[in-house]
Short mmCIF file of the C-alpha atoms (twelve columns), coordinates in Angstrom:
data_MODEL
# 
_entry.id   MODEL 
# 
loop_
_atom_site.group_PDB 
_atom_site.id 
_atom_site.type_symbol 
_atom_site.label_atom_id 
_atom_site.label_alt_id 
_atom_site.label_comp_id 
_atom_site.label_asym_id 
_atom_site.label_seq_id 
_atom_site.Cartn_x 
_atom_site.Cartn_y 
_atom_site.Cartn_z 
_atom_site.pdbx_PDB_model_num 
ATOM 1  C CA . UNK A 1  -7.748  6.588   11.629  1 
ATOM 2  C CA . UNK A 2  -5.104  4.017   12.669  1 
ATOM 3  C CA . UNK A 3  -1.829  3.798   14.288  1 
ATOM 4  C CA . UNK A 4  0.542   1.864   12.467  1 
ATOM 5  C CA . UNK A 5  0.320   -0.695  14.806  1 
ATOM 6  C CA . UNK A 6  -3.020  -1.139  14.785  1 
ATOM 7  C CA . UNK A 7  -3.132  -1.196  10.319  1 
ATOM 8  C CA . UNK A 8  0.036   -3.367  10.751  1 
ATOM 9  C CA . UNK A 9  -2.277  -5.994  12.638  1 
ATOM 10 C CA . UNK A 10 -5.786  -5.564  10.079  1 
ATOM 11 C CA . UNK A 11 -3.238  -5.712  7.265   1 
ATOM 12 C CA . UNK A 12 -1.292  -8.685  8.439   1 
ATOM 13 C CA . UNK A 13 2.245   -7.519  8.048   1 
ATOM 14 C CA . UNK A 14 4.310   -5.821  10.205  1 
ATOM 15 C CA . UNK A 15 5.314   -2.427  11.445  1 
ATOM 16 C CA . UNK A 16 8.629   -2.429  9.568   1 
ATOM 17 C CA . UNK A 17 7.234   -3.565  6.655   1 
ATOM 18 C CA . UNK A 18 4.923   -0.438  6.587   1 
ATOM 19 C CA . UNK A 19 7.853   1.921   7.378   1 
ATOM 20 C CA . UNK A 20 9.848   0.168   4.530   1 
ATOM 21 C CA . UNK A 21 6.750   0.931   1.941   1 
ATOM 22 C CA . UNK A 22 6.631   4.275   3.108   1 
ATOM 23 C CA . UNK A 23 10.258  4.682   2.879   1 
ATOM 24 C CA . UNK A 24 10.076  3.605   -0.686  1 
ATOM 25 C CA . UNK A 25 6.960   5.675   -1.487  1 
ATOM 26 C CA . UNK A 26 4.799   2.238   -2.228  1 
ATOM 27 C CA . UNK A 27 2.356   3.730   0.736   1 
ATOM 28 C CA . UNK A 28 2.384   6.720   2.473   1 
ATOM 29 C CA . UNK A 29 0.802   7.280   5.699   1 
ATOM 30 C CA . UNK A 30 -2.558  9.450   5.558   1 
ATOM 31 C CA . UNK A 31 -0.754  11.532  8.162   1 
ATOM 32 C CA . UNK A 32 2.366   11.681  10.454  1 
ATOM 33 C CA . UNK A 33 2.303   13.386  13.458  1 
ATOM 34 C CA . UNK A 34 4.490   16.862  13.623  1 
ATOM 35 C CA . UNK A 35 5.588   15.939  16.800  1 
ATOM 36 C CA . UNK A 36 5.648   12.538  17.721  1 
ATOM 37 C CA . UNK A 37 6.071   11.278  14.153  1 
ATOM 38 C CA . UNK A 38 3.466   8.646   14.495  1 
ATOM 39 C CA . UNK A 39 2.486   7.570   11.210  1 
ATOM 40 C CA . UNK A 40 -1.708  7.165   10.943  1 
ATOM 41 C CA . UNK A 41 -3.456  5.441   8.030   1 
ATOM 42 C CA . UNK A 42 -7.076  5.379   7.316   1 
ATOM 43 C CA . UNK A 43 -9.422  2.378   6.483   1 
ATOM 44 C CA . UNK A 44 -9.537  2.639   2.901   1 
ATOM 45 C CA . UNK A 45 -5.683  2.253   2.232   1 
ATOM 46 C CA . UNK A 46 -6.101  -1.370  4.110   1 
ATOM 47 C CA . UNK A 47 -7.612  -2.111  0.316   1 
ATOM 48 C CA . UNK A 48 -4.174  -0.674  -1.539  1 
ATOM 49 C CA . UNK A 49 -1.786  -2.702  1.225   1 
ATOM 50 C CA . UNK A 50 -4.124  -6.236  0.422   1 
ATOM 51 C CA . UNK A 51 -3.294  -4.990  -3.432  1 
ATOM 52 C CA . UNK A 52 0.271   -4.736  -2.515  1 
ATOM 53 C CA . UNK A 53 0.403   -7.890  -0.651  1 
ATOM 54 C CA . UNK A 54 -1.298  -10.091 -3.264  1 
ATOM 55 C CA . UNK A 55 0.982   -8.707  -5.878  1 
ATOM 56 C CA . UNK A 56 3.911   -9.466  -3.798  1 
ATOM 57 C CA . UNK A 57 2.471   -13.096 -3.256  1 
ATOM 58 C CA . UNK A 58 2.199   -13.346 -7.126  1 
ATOM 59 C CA . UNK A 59 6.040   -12.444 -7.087  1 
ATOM 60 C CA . UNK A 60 6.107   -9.034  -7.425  1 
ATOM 61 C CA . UNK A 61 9.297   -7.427  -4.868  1 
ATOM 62 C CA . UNK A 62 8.608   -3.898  -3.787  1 
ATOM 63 C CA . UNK A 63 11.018  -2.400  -6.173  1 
ATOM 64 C CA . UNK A 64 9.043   -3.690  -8.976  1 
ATOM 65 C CA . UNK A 65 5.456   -3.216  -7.713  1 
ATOM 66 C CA . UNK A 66 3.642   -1.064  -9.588  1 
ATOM 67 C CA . UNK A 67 3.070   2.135   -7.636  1 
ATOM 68 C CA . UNK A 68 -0.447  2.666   -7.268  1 
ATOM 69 C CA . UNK A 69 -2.281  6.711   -7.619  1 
ATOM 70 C CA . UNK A 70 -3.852  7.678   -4.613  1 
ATOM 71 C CA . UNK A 71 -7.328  6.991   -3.957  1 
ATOM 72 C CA . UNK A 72 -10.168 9.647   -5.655  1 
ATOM 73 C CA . UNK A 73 -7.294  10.485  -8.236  1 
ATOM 74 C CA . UNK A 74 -8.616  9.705   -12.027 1 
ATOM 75 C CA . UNK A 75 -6.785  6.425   -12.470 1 
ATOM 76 C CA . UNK A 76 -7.390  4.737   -8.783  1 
ATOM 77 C CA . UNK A 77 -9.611  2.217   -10.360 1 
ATOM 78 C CA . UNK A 78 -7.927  1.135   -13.322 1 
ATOM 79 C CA . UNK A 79 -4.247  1.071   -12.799 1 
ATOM 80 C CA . UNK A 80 -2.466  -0.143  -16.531 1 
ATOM 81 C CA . UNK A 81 0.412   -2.154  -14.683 1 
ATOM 82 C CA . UNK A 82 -2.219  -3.650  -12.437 1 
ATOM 83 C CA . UNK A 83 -4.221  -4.930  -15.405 1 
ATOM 84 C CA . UNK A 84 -1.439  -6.357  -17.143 1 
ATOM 85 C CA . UNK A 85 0.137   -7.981  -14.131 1 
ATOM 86 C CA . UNK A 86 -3.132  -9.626  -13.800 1 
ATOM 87 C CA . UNK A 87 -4.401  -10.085 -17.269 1 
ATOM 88 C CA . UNK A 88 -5.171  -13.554 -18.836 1 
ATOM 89 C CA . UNK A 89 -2.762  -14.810 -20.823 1 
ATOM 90 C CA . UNK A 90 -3.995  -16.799 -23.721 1 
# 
């Protein structure tokens, strides 16, 4: 489990970038603190942020990013927007 901070810095974006893709439901944190409201995310959602960060460096803006299922649900592997937005064209 990490602290935002910490997933901010393996990610390689920053803290208010991960409250602004929370805030727009593109990632939610694994778990946020009752109390403190710490938001904690665990290693395997580092894979969805790289997928949200290579889409946005393709040109994809948060509003338009596909929204990806949770991981274990039936369609984490094969998203449909995700294999359009990165099918060959031809």
């Amino acid at each position: 489990m990490f602290s935002i901070g910490d997933f901010a810095r393996h990610g390689r974006v920053s803290v208010r970038m991960l409250r602004h893709y929370d805030a727009i439901g593109l990632l939610r944190p694994d778990r946020v603190d009752a109390v403190t409201g710490y938001r904690y995310y665990e290693g395997g959602q580092l894979a969805r942020l790289n997928r949200i960060v290579a889409l946005k460096d393709l040109g994809f803006t948060p509003s338009n990013t596909p929204r990806t299922p949770p991981a274990g649900s039936p369609n984490s592997r094969t998203h449909p927007h995700l294999t359009a937005a990165v099918r060959p064209r031809g």
